[in-house]
TIDOKE-876656 format. One record per residue: x, y, z of N, C-alpha, C in turn; residue number from 1. Coordinates in steps of 0.001 Angstrom, whole numbers. Layout:
! residues N
{node {X; Y; Z}; {X; Y; Z}; {X; Y; Z}; NUM} ...
END
This chain:
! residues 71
{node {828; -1190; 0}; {0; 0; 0}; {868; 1247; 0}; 1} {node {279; 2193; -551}; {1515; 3625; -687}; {1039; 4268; 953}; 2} {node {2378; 5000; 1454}; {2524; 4672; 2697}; {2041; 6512; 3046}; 3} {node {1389; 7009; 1844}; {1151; 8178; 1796}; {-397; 8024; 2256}; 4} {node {-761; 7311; 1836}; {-2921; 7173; 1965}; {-2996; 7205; 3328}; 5} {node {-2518; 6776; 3984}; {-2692; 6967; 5917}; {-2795; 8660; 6014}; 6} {node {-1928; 9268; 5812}; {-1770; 10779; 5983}; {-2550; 11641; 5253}; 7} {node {-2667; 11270; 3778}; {-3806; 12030; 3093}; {-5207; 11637; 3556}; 8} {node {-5675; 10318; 3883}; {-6993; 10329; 4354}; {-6816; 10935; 5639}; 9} {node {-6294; 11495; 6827}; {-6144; 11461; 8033}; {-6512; 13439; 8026}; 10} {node {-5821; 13519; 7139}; {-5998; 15203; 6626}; {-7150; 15594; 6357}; 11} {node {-7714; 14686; 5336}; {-8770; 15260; 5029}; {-10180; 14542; 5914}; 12} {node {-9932; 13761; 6835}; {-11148; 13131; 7924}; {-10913; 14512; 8780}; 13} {node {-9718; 15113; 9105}; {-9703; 16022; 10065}; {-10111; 17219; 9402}; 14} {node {-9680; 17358; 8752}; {-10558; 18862; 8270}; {-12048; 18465; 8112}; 15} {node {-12536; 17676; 7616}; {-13728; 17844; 7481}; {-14396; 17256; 8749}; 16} {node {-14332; 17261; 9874}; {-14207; 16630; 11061}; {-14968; 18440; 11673}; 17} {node {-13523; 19399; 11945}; {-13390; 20087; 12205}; {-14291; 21474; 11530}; 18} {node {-14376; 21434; 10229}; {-15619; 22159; 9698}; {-17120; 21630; 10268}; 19} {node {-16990; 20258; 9981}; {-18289; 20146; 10593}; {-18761; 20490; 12349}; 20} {node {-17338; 20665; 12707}; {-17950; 21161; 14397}; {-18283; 22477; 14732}; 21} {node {-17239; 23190; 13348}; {-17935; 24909; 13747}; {-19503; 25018; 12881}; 22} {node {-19780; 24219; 12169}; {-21380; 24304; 11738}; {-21964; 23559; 12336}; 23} {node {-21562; 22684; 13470}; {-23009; 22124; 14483}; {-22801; 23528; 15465}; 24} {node {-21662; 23966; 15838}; {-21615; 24910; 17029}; {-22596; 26273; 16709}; 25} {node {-22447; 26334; 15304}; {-23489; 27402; 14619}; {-24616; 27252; 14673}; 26} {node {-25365; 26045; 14478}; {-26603; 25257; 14284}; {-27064; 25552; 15733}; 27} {node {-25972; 25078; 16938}; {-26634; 25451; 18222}; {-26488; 26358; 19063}; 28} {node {-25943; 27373; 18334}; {-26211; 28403; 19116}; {-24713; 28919; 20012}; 29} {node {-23929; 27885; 19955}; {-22552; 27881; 20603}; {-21776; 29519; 20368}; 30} {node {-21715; 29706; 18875}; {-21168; 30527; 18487}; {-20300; 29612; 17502}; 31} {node {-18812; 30400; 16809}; {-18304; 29994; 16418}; {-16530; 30945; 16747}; 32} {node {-15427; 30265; 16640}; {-14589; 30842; 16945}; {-14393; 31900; 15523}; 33} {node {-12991; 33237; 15634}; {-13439; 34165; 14569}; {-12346; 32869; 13546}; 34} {node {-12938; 33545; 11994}; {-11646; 32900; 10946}; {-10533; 32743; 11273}; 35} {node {-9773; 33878; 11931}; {-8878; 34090; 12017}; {-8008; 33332; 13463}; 36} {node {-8681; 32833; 13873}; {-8155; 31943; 15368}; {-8639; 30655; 14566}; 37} {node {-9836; 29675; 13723}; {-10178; 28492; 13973}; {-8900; 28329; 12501}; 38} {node {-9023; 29028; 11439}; {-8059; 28068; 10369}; {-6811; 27919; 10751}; 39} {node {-5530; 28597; 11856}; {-4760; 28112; 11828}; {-4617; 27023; 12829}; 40} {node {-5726; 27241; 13893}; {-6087; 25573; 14635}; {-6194; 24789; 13708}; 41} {node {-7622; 24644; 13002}; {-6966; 23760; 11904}; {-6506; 23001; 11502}; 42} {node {-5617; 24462; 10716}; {-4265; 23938; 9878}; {-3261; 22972; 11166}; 43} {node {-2936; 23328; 12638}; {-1946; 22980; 12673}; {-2916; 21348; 13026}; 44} {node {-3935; 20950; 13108}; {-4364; 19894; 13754}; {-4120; 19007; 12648}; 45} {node {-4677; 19276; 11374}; {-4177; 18327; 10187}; {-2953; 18205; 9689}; 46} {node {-1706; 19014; 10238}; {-615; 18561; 10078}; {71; 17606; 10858}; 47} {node {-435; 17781; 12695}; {-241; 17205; 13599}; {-1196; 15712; 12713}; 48} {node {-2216; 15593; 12935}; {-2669; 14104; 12493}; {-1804; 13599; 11432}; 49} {node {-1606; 14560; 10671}; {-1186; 13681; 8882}; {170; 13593; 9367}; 50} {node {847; 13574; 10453}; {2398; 13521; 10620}; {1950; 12395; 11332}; 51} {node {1605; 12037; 11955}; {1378; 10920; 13387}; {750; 9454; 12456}; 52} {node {-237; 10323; 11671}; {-982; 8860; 10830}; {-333; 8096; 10041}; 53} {node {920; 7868; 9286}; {1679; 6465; 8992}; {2325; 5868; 10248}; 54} {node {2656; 6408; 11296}; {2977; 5864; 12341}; {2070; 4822; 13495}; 55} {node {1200; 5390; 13279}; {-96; 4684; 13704}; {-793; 3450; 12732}; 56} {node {-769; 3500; 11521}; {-909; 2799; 10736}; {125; 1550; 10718}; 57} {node {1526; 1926; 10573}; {2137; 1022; 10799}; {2085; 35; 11879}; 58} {node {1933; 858; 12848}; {1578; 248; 14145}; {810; -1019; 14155}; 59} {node {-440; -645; 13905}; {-1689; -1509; 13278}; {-1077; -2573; 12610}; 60} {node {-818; -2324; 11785}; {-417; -3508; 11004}; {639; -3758; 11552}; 61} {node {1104; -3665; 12181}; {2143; -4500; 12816}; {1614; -5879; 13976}; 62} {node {832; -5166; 14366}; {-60; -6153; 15256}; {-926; -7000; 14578}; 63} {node {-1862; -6739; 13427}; {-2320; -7340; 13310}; {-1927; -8557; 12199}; 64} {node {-661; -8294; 11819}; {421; -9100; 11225}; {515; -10264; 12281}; 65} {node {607; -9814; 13611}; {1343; -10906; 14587}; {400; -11857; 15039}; 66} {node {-997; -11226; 14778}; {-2281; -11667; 15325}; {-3130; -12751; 14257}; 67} {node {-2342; -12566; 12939}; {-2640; -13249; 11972}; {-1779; -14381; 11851}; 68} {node {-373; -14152; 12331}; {538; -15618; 12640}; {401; -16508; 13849}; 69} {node {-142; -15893; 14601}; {-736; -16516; 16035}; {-1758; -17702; 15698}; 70} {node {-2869; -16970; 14689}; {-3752; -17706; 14582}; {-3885; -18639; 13712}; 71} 
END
């Protein structure tokens, strides 16, 4: 598997994760934080995930490699 798809799906589950919470927070009334404070949260949250997510992935399959020779 290309060892890139962990990080590109991980990016884009989080952004669209994260849009969808400032339009439920809108929907109820919460408010919403201004543009200018929520996109570089964000930004840095989908870099933080898309850096962490082949590592985690690997992980996974690492176990479930071992869990498949076990059995």
């Amino acid at each position: 598997e290309n060892p890139l798809l962990p990080a590109v799906a991980t990016s884009i589950g989080t952004l669209l994760g994260e849009i969808l919470l400032v339009l439920v927070a809108l929907v109820v009334g919460l408010g919403a934080q201004p543009w200018t404070v929520a996109v570089p949260r964000m930004a840095a949250q989908v870099v933080l995930n898309s850096a962490v997510a082949p590592l985690v992935f690997r992980g996974v399959r690492a176990v479930e490699t071992r869990l498949e020779r076990e059995h």
